[in-house]
C-alpha positions in Angstrom: 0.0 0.0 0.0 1.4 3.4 -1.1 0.1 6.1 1.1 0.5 10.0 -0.3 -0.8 12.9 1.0 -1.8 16.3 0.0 -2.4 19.7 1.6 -4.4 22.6 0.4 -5.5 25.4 2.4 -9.0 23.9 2.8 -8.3 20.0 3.2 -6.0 17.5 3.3 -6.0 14.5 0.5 -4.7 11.2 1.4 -4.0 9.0 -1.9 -4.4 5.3 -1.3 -2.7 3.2 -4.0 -2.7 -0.8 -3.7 -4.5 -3.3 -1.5 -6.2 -1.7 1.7 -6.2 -5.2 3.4 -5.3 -6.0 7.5 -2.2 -6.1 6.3 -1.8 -2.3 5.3 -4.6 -1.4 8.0 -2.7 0.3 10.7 -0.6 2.0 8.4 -3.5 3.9 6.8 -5.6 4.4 10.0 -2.4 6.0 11.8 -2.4 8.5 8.2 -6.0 9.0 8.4 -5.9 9.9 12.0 -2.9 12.1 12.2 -4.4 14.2 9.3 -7.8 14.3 11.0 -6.1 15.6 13.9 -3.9 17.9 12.0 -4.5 22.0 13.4 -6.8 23.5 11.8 -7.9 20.8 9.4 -11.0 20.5 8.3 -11.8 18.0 5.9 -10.0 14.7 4.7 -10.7 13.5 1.4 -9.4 10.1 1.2 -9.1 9.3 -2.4 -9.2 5.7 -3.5 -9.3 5.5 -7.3 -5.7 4.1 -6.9 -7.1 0.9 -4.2 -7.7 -2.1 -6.4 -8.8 -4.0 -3.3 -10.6 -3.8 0.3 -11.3 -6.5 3.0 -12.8 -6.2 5.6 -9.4 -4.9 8.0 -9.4 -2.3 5.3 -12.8 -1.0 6.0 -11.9 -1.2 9.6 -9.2 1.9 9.0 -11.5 4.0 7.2 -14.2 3.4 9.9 -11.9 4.1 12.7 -10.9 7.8 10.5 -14.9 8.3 10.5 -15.2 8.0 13.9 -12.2 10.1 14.6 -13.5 12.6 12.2 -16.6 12.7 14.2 -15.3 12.9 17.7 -13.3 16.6 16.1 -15.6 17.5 13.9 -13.8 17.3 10.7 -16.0 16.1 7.9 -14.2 12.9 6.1 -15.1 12.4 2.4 -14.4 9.0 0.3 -13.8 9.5 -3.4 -12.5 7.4 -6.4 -14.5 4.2 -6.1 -14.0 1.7 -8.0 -16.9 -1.3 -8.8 -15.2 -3.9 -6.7 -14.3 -1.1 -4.2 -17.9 0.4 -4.0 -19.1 -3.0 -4.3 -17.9 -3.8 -0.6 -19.1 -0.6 0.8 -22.4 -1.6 -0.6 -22.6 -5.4 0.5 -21.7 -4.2 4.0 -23.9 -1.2 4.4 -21.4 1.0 5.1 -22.2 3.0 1.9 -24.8 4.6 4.3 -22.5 6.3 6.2 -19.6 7.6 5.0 -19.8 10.9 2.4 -18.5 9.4 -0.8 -18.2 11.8 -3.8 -17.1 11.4 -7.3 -13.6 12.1 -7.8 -14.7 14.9 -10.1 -16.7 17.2 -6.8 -13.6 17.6 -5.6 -11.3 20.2 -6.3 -8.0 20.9 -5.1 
């Protein structure tokens, strides 16, 4: 998993590229957490056009960012789905509670 990250003045951007499985889990949750809690920070996109494949410790890191992102009020937006990707929010009814967005809403 290749983690990159973003700032703009408005938000910060972490860039997921490779398999979000347990295995890169922590690694991401400890990315989207720091930049959650980042001063001043209000909103983290995480953008996953580049993830070719999630199970279910890879949901766990983006759940554990949403309820970080919750607890400081900092809004936490998924964009970039792929079919398979969007395919698992779906089956697992997370897809209800995360703010996903089409890559193309987003500017930087």
């Amino acid at each position: 998993m290749k983690i990159e990250v973003e700032e703009t003045p408005e938000k910060k951007i972490v860039r997921l590229r490779g398999t979000l499985d347990l295995y890169a889990s922590g690694p991401v949750r400890a990315e989207i957490v720091k930049q959650i809690d980042s001063a001043g920070t209000k909103e983290v996109v995480v953008d996953l056009s580049g993830v070719n494949y999630i199970d279910s410790g890879g949901m766990s890191s983006l759940v554990a960012g949403l309820k970080e992102s919750r607890e400081k009020k900092v809004e936490l937006v998924l964009t970039g789905m792929n079919g398979k990707v969007k395919g698992v929010f779906e089956m697992t009814k997370l897809i209800r509670i995360f703010d996903i967005r089409d890559s193309g809403d987003l500017q930087t």
